[in-house]
C-alpha positions as CSV (number, residue, x, y, z in Angstrom):
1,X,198.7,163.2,33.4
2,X,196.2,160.9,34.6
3,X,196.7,158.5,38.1
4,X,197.8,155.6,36.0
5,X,200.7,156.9,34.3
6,X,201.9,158.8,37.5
7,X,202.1,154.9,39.3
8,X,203.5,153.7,37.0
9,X,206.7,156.5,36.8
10,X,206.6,155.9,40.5
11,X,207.0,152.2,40.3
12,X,209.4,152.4,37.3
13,X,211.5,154.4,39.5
14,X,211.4,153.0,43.0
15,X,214.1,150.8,42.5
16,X,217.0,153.5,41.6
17,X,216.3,155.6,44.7
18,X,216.4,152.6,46.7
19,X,220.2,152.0,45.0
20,X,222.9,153.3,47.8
21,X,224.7,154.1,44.4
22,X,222.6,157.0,43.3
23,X,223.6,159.0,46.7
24,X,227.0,157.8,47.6
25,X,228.6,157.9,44.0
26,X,230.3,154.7,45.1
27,X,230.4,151.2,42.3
28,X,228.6,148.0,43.9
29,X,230.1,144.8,43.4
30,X,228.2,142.1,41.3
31,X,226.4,140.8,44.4
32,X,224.4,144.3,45.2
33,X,223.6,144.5,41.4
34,X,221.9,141.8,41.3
35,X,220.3,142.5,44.3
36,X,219.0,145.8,42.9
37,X,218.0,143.8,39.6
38,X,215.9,141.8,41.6
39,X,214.1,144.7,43.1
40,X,213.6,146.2,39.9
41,X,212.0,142.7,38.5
42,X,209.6,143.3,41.9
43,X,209.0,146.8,41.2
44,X,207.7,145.7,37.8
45,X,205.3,143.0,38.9
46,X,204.0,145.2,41.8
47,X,203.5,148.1,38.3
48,X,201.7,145.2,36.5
49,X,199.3,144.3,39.1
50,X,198.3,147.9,39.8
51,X,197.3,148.4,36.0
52,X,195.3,145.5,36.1
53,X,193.3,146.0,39.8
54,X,192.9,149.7,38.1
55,X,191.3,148.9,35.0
56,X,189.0,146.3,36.1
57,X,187.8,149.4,38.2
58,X,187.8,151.6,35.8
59,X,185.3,149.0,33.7
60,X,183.1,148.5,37.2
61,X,182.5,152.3,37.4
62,X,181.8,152.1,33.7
63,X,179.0,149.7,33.4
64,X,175.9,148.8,35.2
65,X,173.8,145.6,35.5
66,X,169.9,145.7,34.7
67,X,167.8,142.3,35.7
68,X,170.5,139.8,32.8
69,X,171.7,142.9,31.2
70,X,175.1,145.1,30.8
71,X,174.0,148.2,30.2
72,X,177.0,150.9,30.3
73,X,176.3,153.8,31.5
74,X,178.0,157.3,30.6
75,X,179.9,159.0,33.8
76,X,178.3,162.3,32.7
77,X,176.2,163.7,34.8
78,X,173.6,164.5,31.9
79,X,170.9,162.8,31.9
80,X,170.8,160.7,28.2
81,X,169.6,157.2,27.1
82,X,172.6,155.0,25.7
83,X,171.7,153.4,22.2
84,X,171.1,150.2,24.0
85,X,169.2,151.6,26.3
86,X,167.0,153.2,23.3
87,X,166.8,150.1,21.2
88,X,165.4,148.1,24.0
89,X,163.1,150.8,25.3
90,X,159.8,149.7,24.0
91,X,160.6,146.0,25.2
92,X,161.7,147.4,28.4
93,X,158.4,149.4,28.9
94,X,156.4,146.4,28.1
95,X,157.8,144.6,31.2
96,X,157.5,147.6,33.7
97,X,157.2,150.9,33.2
98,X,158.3,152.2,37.3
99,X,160.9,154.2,36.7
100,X,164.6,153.9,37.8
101,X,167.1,156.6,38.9
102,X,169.5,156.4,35.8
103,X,166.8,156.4,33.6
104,X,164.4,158.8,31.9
105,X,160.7,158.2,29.8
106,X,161.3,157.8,26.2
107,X,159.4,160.3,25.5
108,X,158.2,163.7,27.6
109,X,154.5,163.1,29.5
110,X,151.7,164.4,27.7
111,X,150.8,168.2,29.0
112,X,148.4,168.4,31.5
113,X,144.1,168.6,31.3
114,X,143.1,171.2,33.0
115,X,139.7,169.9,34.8
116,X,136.8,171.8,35.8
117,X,135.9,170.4,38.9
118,X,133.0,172.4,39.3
119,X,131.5,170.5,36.5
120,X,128.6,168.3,36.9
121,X,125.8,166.6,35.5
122,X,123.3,168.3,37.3
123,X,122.5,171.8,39.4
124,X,124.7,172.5,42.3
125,X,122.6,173.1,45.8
126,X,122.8,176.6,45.8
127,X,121.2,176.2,42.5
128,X,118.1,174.1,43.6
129,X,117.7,176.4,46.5
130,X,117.4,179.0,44.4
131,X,115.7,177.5,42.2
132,X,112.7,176.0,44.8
133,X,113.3,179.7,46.5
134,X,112.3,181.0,43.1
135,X,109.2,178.2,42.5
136,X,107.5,179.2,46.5
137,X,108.0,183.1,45.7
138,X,106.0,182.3,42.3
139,X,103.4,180.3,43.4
140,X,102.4,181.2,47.3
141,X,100.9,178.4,49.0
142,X,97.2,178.3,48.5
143,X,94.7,177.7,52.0
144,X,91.8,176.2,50.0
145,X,90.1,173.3,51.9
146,X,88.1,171.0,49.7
147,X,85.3,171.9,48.0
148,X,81.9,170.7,49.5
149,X,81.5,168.4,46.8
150,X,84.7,166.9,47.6
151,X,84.1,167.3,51.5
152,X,81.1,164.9,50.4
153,X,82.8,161.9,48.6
154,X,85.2,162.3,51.8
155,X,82.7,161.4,53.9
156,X,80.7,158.7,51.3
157,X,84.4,157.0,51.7
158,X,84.3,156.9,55.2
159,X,87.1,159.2,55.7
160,X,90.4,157.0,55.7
161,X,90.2,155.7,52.0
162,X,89.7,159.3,50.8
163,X,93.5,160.1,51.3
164,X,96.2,159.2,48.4
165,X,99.2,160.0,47.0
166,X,98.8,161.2,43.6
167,X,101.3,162.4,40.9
168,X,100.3,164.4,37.4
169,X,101.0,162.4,34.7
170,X,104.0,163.7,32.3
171,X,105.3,165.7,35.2
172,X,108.8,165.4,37.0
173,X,107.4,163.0,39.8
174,X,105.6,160.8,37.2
175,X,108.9,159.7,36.0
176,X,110.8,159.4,39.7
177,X,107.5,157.8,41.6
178,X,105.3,155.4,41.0
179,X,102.1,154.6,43.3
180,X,101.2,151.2,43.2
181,X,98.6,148.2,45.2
182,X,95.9,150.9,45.1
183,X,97.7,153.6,46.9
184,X,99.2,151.7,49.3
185,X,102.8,151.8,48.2
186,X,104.8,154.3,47.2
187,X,108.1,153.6,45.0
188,X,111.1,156.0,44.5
189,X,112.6,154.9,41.1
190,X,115.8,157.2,40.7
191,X,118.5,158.3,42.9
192,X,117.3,162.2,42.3
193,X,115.2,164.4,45.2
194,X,111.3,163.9,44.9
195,X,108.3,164.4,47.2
196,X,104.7,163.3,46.5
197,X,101.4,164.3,48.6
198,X,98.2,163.6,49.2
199,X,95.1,164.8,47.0
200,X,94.3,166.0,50.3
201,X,95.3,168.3,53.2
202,X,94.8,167.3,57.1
203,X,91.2,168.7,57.8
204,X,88.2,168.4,59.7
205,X,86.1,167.2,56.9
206,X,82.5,169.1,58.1
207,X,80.7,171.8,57.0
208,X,78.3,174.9,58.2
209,X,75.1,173.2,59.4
210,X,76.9,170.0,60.7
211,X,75.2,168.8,64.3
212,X,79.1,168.0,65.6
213,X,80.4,171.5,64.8
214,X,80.3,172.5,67.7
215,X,81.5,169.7,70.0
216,X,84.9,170.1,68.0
217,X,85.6,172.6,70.5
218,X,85.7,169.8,73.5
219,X,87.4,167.0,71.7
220,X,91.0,166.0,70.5
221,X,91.6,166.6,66.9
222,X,94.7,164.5,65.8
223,X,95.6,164.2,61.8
224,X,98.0,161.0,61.8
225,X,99.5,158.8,59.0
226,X,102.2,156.0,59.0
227,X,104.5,154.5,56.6
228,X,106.9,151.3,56.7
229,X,109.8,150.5,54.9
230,X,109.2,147.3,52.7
231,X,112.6,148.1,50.3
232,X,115.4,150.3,50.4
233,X,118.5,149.4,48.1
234,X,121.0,151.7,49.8
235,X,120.4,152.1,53.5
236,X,123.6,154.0,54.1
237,X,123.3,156.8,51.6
238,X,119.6,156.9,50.2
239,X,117.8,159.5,52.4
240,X,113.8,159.2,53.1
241,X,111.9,162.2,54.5
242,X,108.2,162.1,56.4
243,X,106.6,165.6,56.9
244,X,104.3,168.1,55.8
245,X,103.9,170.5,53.3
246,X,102.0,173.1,51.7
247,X,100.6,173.0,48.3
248,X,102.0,174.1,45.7
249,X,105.4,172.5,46.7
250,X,108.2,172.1,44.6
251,X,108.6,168.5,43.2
252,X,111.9,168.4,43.2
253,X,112.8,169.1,47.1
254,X,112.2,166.7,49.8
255,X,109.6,167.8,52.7
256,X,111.9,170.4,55.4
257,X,114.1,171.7,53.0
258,X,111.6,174.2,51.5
259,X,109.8,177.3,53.2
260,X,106.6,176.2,54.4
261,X,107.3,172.7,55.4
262,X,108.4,170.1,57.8
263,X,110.0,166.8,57.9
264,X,111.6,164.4,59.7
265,X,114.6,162.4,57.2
266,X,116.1,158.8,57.8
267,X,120.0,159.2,56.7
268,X,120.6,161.0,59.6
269,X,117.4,161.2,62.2
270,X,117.2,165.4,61.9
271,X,114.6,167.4,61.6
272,X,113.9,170.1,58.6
273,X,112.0,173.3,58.6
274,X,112.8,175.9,55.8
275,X,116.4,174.6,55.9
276,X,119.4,172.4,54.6
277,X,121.2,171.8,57.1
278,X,118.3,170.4,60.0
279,X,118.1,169.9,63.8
280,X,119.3,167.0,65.9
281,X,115.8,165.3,66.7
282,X,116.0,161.4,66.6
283,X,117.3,157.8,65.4
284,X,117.7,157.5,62.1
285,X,116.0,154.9,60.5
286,X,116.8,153.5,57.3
287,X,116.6,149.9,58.1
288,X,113.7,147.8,56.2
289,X,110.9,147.3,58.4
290,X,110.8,150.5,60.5
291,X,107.7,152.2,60.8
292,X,107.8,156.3,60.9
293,X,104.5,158.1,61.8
294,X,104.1,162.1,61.5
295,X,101.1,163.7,63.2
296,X,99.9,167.0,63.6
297,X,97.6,168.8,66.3
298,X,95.9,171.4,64.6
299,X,94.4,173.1,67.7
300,X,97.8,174.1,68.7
301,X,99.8,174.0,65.5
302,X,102.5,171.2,67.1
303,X,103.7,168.7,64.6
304,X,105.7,165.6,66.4
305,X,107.0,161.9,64.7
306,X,106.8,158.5,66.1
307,X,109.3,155.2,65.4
308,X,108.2,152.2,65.6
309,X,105.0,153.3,67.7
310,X,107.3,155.0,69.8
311,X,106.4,159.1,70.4
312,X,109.2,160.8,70.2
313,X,108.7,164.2,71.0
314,X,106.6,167.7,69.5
315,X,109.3,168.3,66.4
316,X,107.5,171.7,66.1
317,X,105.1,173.4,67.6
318,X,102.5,177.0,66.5
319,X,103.2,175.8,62.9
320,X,99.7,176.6,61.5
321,X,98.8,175.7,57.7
322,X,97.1,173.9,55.5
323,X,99.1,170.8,55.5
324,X,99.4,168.6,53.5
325,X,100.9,164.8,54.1
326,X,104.1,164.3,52.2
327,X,106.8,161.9,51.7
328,X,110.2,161.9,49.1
329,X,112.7,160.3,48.9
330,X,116.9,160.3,47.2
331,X,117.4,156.8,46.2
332,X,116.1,153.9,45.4
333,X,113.4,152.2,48.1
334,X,109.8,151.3,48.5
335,X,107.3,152.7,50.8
336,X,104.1,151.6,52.3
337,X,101.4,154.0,53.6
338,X,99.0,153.4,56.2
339,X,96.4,156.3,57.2
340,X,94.8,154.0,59.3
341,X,93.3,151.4,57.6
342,X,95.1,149.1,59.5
343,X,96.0,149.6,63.1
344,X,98.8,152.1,63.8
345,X,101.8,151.4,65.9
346,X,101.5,154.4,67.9
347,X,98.8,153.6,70.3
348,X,97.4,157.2,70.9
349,X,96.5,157.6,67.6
350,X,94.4,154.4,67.2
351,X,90.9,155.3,65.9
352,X,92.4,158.7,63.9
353,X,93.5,159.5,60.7
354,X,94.1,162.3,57.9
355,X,90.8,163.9,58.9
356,X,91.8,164.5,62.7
357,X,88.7,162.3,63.6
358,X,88.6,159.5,65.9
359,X,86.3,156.8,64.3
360,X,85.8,154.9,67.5
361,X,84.8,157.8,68.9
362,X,80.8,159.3,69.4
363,X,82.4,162.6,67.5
């Protein structure tokens, strides 16, 4: 028996046990009867009214609005679609497709991908350091100086001009760098690691026999180089590296990263010898126009940078190789190089160059 019917046996009833008659056993006269009709006509209404306040909350409970629609919904608690809730689904996702707490998708999600996010287009680091780790253990550097014929067209070009950055043709830096304006600039074309270096190595171009061999004893030998940046596409993420390195060097590591090399790199101003992760040295300098020079005192092995003609400090020191100058690059930008054909920034190498000779000098 449900709450409706048991109001309305209540109502029916009220008005007998409200009759004096029912407990006393004693006849009314007309007057009371008609008063108890009268209640019982009241009892009724009061029965009718209830029925109708119930069911009209009986149908609230029963059905729910959506934006213009009635949609009823079932007071089960299982989780179903209703058939209009089915025949207007694909309408329904058209519009929006958030879902709604009486609601379920028409259809289960698709299973799950499983990703690999290891994957990648190219080696991880641990790779390329094993891989370069692999390339110095196969091929040690070699401490050849030039030949004497070469040590001659050195000095036929006066010393400066003989310096360049070269590339092998079909070789992994053919396709990244491209050397351009005789030599003078140096473009990175791909956002990948490179280096490139010099057909030459920071020596004393002389030879046995040579009337100044001996005076090198009493003079400064400095082996400078500058370069300025004319383009760089990404200043914020593409990393340019200055330094020196020993030949053969892998192509595809920047100068620092690698056993037998130094560098100084622009993302982030640190220093890198033999390692990944570099030293705290200076600004970084990423910004087109600024001028990084890297020089190296080979009576005492120290190797030290310069911004913007600025000295910044020995980066190194006791490093003692045949070195050779180097520059790479990750991204896209454009280099130029100076080794002293015009005047340097740095003031205290004015008059030097690759050869560790100062021109303006009696040497």
């Amino acid at each position: 028996m449900n709450l409706t019917t048991k109001l309305f046996l209540i109502l029916l009833l009220l008005p007998f046990f409200n009759d004096n008659s029912l407990v006393t056993g004693q006849v009314k006269d007309i007057g009371s009867k008609q008063n108890g009709n009268t209640r019982y006509l009241a009892g009724l209404l009061t029965l009718l009214l209830s029925l109708i306040i119930c069911f009209c909350c009986c149908r609230h409970r029963k059905y729910t609005i959506i934006g213009n629609n009635i949609i009823p919904v079932r007071s089960s608690p299982v989780n179903t679609y209703t058939m209009d809730t089915r025949a207007n689904a694909s309408s329904n996702l058209s519009q929006s497709n958030q879902p709604h707490h009486f609601s379920q998708p028409i259809q289960p999600p698709p299973p799950y991908t499983v990703i690999n996010i290891t994957s990648r287009s190219g080696p991880s680091p641990a790779e390329i350091r094993e891989a370069s780790e692999k390339f110095t253990s196969d091929n040690p550097p070699k401490d050849d100086l030039p030949t004497l014929e070469q040590i001659a067209n050195i000095r036929t070009l006066g010393g400066v001009k003989a310096w360049q950055f070269t590339s092998q043709e079909n070789s992994y830096r053919s396709k990244i760098v491209s050397v351009t304006n005789d030599g003078k600039n140096i473009k990175f074309l791909k956002n990948l690691d490179c280096n490139i270096q010099t057909n030459y190595p920071y020596f004393v171009p002389i030879i046995e026999g040579d009337n100044n061999l001996n005076n090198l004893k009493d003079v400064r030998i400095l082996h400078y180089f500058e370069i300025t940046i004319i383009e760089n596409n990404d200043p914020y993420n593409a990393d340019i590296a200055i330094g020196l390195t020993t030949k053969p060097y892998p192509e595809f590591r920047l100068p620092g990263l690698n056993l037998y090399s130094v560098g100084y790199h622009s993302v982030n101003g640190k220093k890198y010898n033999d390692n990944d992760i570099g030293i705290d040295y200076g600004p970084n300098w990423t910004e087109v126009g600024i001028t990084i020079g890297c020089g190296y005192d080979s009576n005492n092995g120290n190797v030290f940078f310069t911004k913007n003609g600025q000295f910044l400090g020995n980066a190194f020191t006791n490093l003692k190789h045949i070195w050779f100058p180097t520059i790479g690059a990750k991204g896209l930008c454009t280099i130029e190089i100076n080794f002293g054909d015009n005047e340097f920034l740095y003031k205290d190498a004015r008059g030097y160059n690759p050869s560790g000779l100062n021109a303006n000098s009696n040497q």
